[in-house]
C-alpha positions, 0 to 999 in steps of 0.5 A: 647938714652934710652939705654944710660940713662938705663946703666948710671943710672944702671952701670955707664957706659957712652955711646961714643957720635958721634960713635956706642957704642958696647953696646948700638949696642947689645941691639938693637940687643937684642931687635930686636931679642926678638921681633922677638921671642915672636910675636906670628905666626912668626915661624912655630912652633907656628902653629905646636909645633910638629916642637920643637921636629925636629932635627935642621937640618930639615926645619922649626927650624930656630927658634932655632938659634933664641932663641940660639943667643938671648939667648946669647946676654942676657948673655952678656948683663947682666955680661958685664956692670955688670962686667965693674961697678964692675971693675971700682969699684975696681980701684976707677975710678966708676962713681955713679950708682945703682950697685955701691950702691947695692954692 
């Protein structure tokens, strides 16, 4: 619900009702991801920073991978919408947001 208000206020974008929303379902994962990242004593490398120097093949840098697919899940979560309001703006088809006062 509070993703769906987020991205109606901020691009416009409305969320479908009665069926998983691709983005809405990434950032969930997102978040699910970053907290993961940033709880502190979840990765080994907290207790050993050593770790962050490892090749990424070796046991223990599984936070890698982590912070790679986060990191791309943020990518996406910033030009996707951003790109979808700025499309439908170009048709004429936008809805009212924040975006499409700002631009």
């Amino acid at each position: 619900m509070t993703s769906s208000t987020i991205l109606k206020t901020t691009y416009g974008y409305t969320t479908k009702t009665g069926e998983p929303d691709q983005l809405v379902t990434l950032i969930e994962r997102f978040a699910h991801g970053f907290v993961d990242i940033v709880t502190p004593g979840t990765w080994a490398v907290d207790m050993f920073p050593v770790i962050k120097r490892l090749p990424t093949w070796f046991p223990g840098t599984g936070f890698r991978q982590t912070l790679d697919s986060v990191s791309r899940m943020w990518n996406e979560l910033k030009d996707i919408p951003y790109e979808m309001a700025r499309d439908q703006m170009a048709k004429g088809s936008h809805i009212p947001s924040f975006v499409s006062r700002a631009v």
